[in-house]
Every structure is written in C-alpha cells, then in structure tokens.
C-alpha positions in Angstrom: -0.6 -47.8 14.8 -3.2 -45.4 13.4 -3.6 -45.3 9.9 -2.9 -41.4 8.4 -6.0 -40.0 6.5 -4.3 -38.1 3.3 -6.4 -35.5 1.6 -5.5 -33.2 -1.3 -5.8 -29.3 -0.6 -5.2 -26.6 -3.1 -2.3 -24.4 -2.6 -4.1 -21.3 -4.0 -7.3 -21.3 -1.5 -6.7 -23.8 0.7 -9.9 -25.9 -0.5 -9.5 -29.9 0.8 -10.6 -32.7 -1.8 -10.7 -36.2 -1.0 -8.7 -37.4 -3.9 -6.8 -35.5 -6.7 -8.1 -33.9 -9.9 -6.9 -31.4 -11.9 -9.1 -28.5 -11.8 -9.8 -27.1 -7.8 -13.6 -26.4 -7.9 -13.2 -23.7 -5.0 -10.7 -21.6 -7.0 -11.0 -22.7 -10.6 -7.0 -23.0 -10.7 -5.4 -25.6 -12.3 -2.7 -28.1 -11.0 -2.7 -26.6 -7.6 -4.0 -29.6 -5.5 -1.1 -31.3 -3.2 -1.5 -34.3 -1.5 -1.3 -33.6 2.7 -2.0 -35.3 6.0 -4.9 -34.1 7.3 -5.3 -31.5 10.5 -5.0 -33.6 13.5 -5.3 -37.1 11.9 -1.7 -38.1 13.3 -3.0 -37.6 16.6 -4.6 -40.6 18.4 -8.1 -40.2 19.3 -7.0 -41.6 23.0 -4.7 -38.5 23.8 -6.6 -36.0 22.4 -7.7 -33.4 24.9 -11.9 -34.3 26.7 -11.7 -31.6 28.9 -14.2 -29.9 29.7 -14.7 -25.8 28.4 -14.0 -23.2 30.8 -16.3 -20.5 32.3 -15.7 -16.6 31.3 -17.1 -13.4 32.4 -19.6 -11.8 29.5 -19.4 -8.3 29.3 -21.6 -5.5 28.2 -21.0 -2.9 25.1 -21.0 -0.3 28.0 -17.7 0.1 30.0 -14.2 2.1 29.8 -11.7 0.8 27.6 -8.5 2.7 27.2 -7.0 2.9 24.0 -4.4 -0.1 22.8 -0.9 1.4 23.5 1.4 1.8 20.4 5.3 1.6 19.5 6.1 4.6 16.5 8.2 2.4 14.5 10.2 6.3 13.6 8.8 6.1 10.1 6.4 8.6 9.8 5.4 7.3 6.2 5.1 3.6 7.9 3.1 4.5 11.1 0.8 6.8 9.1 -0.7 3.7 7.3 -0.5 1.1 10.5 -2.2 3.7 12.1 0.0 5.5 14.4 2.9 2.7 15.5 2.7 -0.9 16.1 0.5 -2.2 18.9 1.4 -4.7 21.4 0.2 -8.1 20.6 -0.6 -7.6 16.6 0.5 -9.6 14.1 1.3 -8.0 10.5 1.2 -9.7 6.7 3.6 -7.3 4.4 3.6 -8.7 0.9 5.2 -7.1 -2.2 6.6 -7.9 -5.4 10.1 -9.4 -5.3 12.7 -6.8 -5.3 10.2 -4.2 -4.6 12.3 -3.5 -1.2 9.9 -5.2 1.9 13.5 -6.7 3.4 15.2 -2.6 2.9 12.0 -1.6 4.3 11.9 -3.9 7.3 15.9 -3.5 8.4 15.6 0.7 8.5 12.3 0.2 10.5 13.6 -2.6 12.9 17.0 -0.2 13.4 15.3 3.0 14.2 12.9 0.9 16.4 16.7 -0.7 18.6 18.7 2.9 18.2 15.4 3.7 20.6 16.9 0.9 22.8 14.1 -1.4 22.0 14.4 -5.2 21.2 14.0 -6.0 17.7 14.8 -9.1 16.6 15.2 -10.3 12.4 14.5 -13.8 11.7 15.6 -14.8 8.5 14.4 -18.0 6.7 15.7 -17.1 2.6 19.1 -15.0 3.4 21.7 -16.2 5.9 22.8 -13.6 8.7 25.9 -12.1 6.6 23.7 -11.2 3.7 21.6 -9.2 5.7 24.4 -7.3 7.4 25.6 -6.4 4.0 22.4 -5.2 3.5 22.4 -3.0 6.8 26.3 -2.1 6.0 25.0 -0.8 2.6 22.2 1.1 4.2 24.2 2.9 6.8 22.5 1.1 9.6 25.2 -1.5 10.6 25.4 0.0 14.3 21.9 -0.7 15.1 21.4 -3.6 17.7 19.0 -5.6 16.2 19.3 -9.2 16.9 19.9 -11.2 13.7 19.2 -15.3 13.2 18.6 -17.6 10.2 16.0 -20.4 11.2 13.6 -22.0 9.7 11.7 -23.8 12.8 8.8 -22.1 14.4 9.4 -24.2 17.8 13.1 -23.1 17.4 12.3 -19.5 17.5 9.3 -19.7 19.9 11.9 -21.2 22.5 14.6 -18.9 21.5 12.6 -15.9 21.4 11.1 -16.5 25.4 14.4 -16.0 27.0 15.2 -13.4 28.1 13.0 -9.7 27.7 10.0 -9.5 25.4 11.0 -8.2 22.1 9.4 -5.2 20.9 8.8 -6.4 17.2 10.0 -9.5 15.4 10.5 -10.0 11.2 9.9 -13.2 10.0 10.7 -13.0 6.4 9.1 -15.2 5.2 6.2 -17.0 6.3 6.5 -19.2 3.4 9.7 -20.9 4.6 8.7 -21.4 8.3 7.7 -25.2 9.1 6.6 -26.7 12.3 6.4 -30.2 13.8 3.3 -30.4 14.7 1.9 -31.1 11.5 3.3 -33.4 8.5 3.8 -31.1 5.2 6.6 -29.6 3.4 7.5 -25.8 4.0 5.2 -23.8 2.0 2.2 -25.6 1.7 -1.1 -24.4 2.8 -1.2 -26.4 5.9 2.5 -25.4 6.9 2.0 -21.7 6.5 -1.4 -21.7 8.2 0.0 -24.1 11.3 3.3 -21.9 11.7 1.2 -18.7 11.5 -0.9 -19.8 14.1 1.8 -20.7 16.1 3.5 -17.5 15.6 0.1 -15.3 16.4 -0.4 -17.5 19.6 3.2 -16.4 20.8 2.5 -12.5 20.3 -0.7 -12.7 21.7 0.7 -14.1 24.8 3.8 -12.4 25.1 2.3 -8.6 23.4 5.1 -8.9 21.1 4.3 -7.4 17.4 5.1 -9.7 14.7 5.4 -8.9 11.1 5.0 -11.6 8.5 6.4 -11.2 5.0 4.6 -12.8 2.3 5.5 -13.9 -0.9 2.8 -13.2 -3.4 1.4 -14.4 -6.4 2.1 -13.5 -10.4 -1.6 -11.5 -10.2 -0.1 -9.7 -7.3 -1.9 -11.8 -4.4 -0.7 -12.7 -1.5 0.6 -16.6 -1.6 -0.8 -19.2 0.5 -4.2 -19.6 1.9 -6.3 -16.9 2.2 -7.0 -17.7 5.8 -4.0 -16.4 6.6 -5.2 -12.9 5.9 -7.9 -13.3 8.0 -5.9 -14.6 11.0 -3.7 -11.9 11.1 -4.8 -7.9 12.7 -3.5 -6.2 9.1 -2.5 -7.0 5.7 0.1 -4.3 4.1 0.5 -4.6 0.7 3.9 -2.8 -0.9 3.6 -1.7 -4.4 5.8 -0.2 -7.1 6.8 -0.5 -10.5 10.6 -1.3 -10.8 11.2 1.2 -13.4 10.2 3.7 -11.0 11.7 4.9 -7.8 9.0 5.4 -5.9 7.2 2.9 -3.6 3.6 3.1 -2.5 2.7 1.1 1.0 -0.8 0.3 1.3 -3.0 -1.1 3.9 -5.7 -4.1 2.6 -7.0 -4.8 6.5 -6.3 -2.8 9.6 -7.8 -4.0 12.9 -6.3 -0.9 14.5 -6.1 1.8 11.7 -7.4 3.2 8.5 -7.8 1.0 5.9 -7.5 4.4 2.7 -3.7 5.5 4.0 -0.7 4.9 2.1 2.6 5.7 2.8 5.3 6.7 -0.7 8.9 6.3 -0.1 11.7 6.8 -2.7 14.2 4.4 -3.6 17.3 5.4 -3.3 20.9 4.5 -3.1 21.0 4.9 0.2 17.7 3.0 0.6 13.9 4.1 1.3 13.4 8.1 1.6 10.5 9.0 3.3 8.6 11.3 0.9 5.9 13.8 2.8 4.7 15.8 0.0 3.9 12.7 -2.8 2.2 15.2 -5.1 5.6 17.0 -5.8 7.1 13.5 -6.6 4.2 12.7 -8.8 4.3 16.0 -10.8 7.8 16.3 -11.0 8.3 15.2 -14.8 5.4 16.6 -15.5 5.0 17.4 -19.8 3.4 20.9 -20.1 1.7 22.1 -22.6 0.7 18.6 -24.3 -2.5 17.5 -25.3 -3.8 14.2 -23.3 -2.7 15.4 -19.9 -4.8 16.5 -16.8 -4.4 16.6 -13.1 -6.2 14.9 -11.0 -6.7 16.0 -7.6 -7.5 12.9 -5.7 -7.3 11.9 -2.0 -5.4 8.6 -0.5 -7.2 8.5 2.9 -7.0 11.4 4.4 -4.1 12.7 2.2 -4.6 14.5 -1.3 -2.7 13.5 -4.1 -2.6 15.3 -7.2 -1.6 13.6 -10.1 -1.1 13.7 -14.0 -3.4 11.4 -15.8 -2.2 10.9 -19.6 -4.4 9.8 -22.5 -3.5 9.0 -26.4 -6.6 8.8 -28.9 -5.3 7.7 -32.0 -7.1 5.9 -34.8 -7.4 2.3 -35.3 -6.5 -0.2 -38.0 -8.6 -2.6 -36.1 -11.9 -4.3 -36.3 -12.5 -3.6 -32.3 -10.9 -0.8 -31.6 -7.9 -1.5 -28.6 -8.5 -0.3 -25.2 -5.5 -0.1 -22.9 -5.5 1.2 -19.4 -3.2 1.4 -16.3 -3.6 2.6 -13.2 -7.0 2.7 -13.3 -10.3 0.4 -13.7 -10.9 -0.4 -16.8 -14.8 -0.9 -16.8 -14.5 3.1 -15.1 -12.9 4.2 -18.6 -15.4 2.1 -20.9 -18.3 4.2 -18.6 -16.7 7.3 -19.4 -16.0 6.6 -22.7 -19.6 5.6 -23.2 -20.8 8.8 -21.9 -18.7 11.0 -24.5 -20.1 9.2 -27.3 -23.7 9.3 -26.2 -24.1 12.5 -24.7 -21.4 14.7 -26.1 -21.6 13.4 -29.3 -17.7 12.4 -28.9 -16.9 9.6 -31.9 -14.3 7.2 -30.2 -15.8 4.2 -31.5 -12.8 4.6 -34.4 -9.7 5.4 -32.1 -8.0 3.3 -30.1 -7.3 4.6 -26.6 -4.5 4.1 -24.2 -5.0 5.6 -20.8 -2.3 5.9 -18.0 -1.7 7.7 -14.4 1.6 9.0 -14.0 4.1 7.6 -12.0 2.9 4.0 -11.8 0.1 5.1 -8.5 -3.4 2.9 -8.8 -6.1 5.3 -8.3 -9.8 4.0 -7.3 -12.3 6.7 -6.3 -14.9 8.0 -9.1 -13.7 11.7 -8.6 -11.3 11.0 -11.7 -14.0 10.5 -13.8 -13.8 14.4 -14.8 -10.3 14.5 -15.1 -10.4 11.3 -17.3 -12.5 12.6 -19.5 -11.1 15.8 -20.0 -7.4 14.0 -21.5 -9.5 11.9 -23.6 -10.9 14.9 -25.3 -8.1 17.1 -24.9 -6.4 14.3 -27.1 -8.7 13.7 -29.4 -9.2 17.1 -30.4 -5.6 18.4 -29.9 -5.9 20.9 -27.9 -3.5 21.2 -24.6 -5.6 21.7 -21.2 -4.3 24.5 -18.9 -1.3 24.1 -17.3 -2.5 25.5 -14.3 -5.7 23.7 -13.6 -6.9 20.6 -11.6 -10.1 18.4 -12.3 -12.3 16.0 -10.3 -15.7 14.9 -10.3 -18.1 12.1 -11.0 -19.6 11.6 -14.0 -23.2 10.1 -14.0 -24.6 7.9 -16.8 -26.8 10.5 -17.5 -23.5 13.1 -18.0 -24.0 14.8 -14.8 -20.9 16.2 -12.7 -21.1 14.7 -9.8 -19.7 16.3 -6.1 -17.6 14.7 -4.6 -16.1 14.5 -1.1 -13.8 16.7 0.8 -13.5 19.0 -2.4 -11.7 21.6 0.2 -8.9 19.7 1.1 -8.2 18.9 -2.6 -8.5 22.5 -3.4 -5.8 23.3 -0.5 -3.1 21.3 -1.7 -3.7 22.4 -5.5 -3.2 26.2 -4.0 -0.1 25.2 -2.1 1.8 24.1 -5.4 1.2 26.7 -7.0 -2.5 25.6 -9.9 -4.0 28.6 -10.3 -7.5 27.4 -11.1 -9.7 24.3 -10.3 -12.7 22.5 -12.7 -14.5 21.0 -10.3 -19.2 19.7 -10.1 -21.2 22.6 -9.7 -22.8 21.5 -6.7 -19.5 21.9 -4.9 -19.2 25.5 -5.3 -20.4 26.8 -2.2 -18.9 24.4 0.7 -15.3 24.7 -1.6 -15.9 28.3 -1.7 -16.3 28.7 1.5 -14.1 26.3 2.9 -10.9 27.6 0.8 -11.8 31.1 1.9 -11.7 30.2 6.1 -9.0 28.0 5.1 -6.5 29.9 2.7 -8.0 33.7 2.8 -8.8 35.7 -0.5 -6.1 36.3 -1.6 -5.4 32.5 -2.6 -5.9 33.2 -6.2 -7.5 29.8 -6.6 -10.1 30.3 -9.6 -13.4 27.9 -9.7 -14.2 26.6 -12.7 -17.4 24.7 -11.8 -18.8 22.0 -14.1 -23.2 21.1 -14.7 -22.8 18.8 -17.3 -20.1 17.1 -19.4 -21.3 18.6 -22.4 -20.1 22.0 -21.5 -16.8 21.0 -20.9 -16.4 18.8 -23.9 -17.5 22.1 -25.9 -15.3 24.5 -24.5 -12.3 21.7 -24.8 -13.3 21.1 -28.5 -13.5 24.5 -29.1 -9.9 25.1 -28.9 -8.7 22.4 -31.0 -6.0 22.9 -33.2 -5.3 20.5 -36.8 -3.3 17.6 -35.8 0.3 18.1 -38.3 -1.4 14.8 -40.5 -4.4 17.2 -41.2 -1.9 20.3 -42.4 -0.2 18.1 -44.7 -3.8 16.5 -46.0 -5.0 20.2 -46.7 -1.8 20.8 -48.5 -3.0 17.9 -51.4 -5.8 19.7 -52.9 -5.9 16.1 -55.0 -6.6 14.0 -52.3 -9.0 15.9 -50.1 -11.8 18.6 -50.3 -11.5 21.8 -47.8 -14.6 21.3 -45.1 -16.5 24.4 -45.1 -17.9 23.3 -41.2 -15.3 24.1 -38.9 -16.1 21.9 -36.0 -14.2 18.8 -36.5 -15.9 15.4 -37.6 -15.6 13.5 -34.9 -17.1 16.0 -32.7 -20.4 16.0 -35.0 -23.4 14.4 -33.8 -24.2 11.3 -36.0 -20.7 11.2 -37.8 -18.0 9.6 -37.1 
C-alpha cells in the first residue's frame, strides 16, 4: 500500500510547508499551519490518467461573439452590482459579516427568481430545512417554490442536483462546510474548500447553472479560506454594514461580467431587505444642521452619486502624540490633508486630537473627499458651521491645489435634485460643470458654483467666520486668568504659532 505524503498548509493563504512551525512565512500569521494529505498523494501512480492531450481549434481576436445571456435575479439593487442578472454558467463568492443578512438576502433573491417559475434550489450546510422556512415564513416568502436541502456532501448534491431540469441558480451556504471524498481533510480546511469549490465550479460550467458561494470571513473582514478561491470563482461580492445601522451596502471586489465600482444599499427591515434607490436620501436623513464639523460630500459609487455627511471633532489633546481616529475613510488620506493645512494654510493641528467619521457607516475611497475633508476639519476647529446648503469635492495636491475631479456634472445633478442650493467644487471644473448642469438641468436650477484655486482661500473664508468656542466666553469672563488678544484672528490660525 502506498505510503500517504502529509504536509502542513496554512489555513489563512493556503501556503504548503513540509513540517510544522509556528509562524507561516507566506502570510506571517501565527498558529495557522494544519497538518493535510497532500493533493493527489492517495492516488497510485499506476491509475493515474497517461493520456495523451487533446487537439483544439485556436481562434483569432477577430470574430462575432454575442453577448453572455443573463437571469435578472428581480432585485434591481442586486443585479445593478452583478452587472445586470446572473449569467449562465458563473460561479459567485458572497461574504459578509455574520448576521449582517447574506442568508435574508439570498432567500428573497432565490424566491423572486422561482415566483418567475424558475428552479432555484437552497442548499443548506449550517441550518437545517425548518430553520430556513421560518426564515422565509418571517419574510413573507413562504409560497415561493424554491427547493430546500440540508447536505453537507458535494458528490451528494452534484448527483442530486443532475436529475431532473437544470436549475437556474443554486445557494450553497456555506462553502466552508462542504467536504468531498476525493480528498482526505476535515470540512473547512484549505484543501476541503478549494477541492469542493472546484467541484462545484466544474458542475455549473457544464450544466450553465449559476452558483453562489457564501463565505464565512475573517475577524479583519476577509474572506476565509484560501485565497485561491477568489480567484477561481467569476465574482467576489462582498456585503457590508454596521449592525447598529440599518442599512446594508453590497459591493462587488471581482466581476468577470460587470463593473467592479457598483454597490447596491438595502435597508434592514422587519420585514427583511428594502431595496433603497435613492441612498443619498438614506444617508442624509439624520442629518445635524447647523453644526460645526459637518460637510457633504458629493461622491460617486460607480456610476451612482452618493452624497454624504462627513463629520469631524478637533479638540485639544492632553497627549504627547496627539490621537488620530478615523472611520470610513483612509487614514494615511487624512494625515495628507492634515499635513497640507498645517503647511500651507498655516492651520495648527499638531495640538488637537482629531476624530474623523462618514455618516452612516459607508467606506468612501476616491480622493474627491479630500475638499470636503478638509473643510469639517476647519469648520471644527474654528467653530464656525458650513452652509447647510452646500456640497464639496475635490482633490487636494501636496502643493494645496484643488484638484478636478471626474464626472463633476453628474455629482452636481443629484445635489440639485435634493434640494443644496450651492456647490464648492476645483476651479478647473467650472466650465464642463457649468455647462453640463445647464444642457442637463436648464437655468433655472439655482445651483450656485462656488469654485475653489487653492486651499488657502477656503481655509480663509471658513476661518473668517469663526465664532468663540463657549470655553473661550467663560475664559474672557476671568480678567485674572487671561489677557484680552487685541489680534482678532484666532491662534491657531496664525502662521508660526500654535
């Protein structure tokens, strides 16, 4: 009998080692590396397949090829970022955050999909049938006929799965607790996962069946298992949220058939996900006026703008290193911007600690909220509310440049439509915003440009309507403890003081 070659692979990135050690040297994670047979080493060299390859037809880049045919799934929020409905044959990775509501997600897309009178089948590996019909009883969707099973083995539902008519779209939730004979590992391990995906790919490939995967992912928020995975399959959704709000955000990481910039927001509910079609309402809705810190950002998510309250808090330090705090946004983008205040605005924040925020829990990553960032920071610092009516973006350059940015008209459109009476946007965008909201909206729009050169001028005119904080009222009122500053332009506005 053969003797079966063991090797240790890491659970995180799938890296092989000959023998065990603490620390994976692919990764650098720690305590990750499981001891596994190896790929194929079970298999005796005598029945191992010596044909010989095959001959195929090479084609040229020239040629008609019509378009691949897609299924609307009946979520417009869902087929927006999948990039128009599922197409025959692909194989989907949906990971999320426990509880952030992939399985609620899944069962209203699988039943609009069989009230069409498709077949949609729900494979279940971590509930058993009767929880998830509580779960369609809850959500109204009980009368849907979507085939339901609990199974765990990926030759089960291979043979289960080819009788019968092709199913339309299959849920396997989760990947994690498929397992297949053909190789020798627990469920969950990197070589399970990757063999059962594979198998599972090579049956919707064959048959034009779309399969979605669900993933389990990490404590950082990555999907778990090997990162090969990712690769293998034609698109990688990733569904966000924070569980304090009610509002989820579905994002696409890898698209072989769509836009990779789309997302799709839905709103929890009692009743389950509600498609939400205008996100900037959602976003705005709470919405402090008046209060210093707070600008909108008019940003874009794909082809879709999004306008959204970013909050900052200046406020100073009793540290040695003052604290930087940020979320929603990249950190190293703040600590540029912040760099730029104090060296070219002559904005004193080395003594304040900031905390920085976007609204609503939404991750934004283009540069165009570099203006807006900048102008809560200020608005903060010197206590004086930005207009209630206004919008910002732009990038900022090192040198304190406003920078344009693109599709500037389409931003501007959907500020007009609810209701901002005025926009701050680069300088160089003037004309093609102009002109573009004019064709687009007419003149009588009311939109007002505000347009931007240089970060110093906005910092001024920000600074220049400053009000004393209540602190600096009460320090005035103790002649005994403070001198009256005969320069009216606040200290940490000054150029060389802090």
């Amino acid at each position: 009998m053969a003797k079966t070659s063991l090797s240790f692979v890491c659970q995180n990135c799938g890296a092989a080692f000959n023998r065990w050690q603490g620390k994976c040297e692919s990764c650098g994670e720690w305590n990750t590396l499981v001891e596994e047979a190896a790929d194929g080493a079970s298999i005796p060299a005598s029945i191992r397949s010596k044909r010989r390859g095959r001959l195929f037809t090479l084609e040229s880049l020239t040629g008609k090829s019509a378009d691949a045919p897609r299924l609307p799934s009946g979520m417009g929020e869902l087929d927006r970022v999948i990039g128009g409905g599922f197409v025959r044959g692909s194989v989907l990775l949906l990971g999320g955050d426990p509880g952030i509501g992939k399985s609620t997600l899944l069962t209203q897309a699988t039943s609009l999909l069989a009230r069409q009178g498709h077949r949609v089948v729900y494979i279940s590996g971590e509930e058993a049938v009767a929880q998830v019909r509580l779960r369609a009883a809850r959500l109204g969707l009980a009368d849907a006929a979507v085939q339901l099973a609990a199974e765990t083995s990926v030759e089960d539902i291979v043979a289960t799965l080819s009788e019968g008519a092709v199913p339309r779209l299959i849920i396997i939730d989760s990947i994690q607790t498929m397992w297949t004979d053909t190789v020798e590992s627990a469920p969950g391990t990197v070589t399970q996962v990757r063999a059962s995906a594979q198998a599972l790919i090579r049956f919707a490939k064959k048959t034009g069946a779309a399969i979605i995967l669900v993933g389990h992912v990490t404590k950082d928020g990555q999907i778990a298992g090997p990162r090969v995975v990712e690769h293998m399959v034609d698109a990688v959704l990733s569904f966000e949220g924070e569980g304090s709000q009610q509002f989820r955000i579905l994002r696409a990481v890898k698209n072989r058939f769509g836009p990779t910039d789309e997302i799709g927001v839905f709103e929890m509910t009692g009743l389950g996900l509600r498609e939400v079609s205008n996100p900037s309402e959602l976003f705005l809705s709470a919405r402090d006026l008046g209060s210093p810190g707070t600008a909108v950002f008019a940003g874009m998510e794909g082809s879709r703008p999004v306008l959204v309250e970013l909050q900052a808090l200046v406020a100073p330090t009793t540290l040695g290193t003052p604290r930087r705090a940020v979320v929603g946004w990249d950190s190293s983008r703040l600590s540029m911007v912040l760099a730029v205040l104090e060296a070219h605005c002559g904005v004193k924040l080395s003594g304040y600690d900031v905390y920085f925020n976007v609204a609503g829990g939404l991750r934004i990553n283009e540069p165009a909220a570099d203006l807006a960032a900048a102008a809560a920071l200020v608005s903060s610092l010197a206590n004086a509310p930005l207009p209630t009516d206004a919008v910002y973006f732009g990038e900022i350059s090192l040198s304190g440049a406003v920078r344009p940015v693109s599709l500037s008209s389409a931003r501007l459109k959907e500020a007009a439509k609810l209701g901002f009476g005025r926009a701050v946007l680069p300088e160089s965008a003037r004309g093609d915003a102009g002109s573009n909201l004019g064709s687009n909206l007419g003149s009588d729009a009311g939109l007002i440009l505000n347009t931007v050169g240089n970060l110093t001028s906005l910092v001024a005119d920000i600074a220049a309507k400053g009000k004393p904080r209540k602190t600096d009222d009460a320090a005035k009122a103790s002649p005994e403890k403070t001198t009256p500053e005969k320069n009216t332009t606040p200290a940490r506005f000054r150029s060389g003081e802090r």
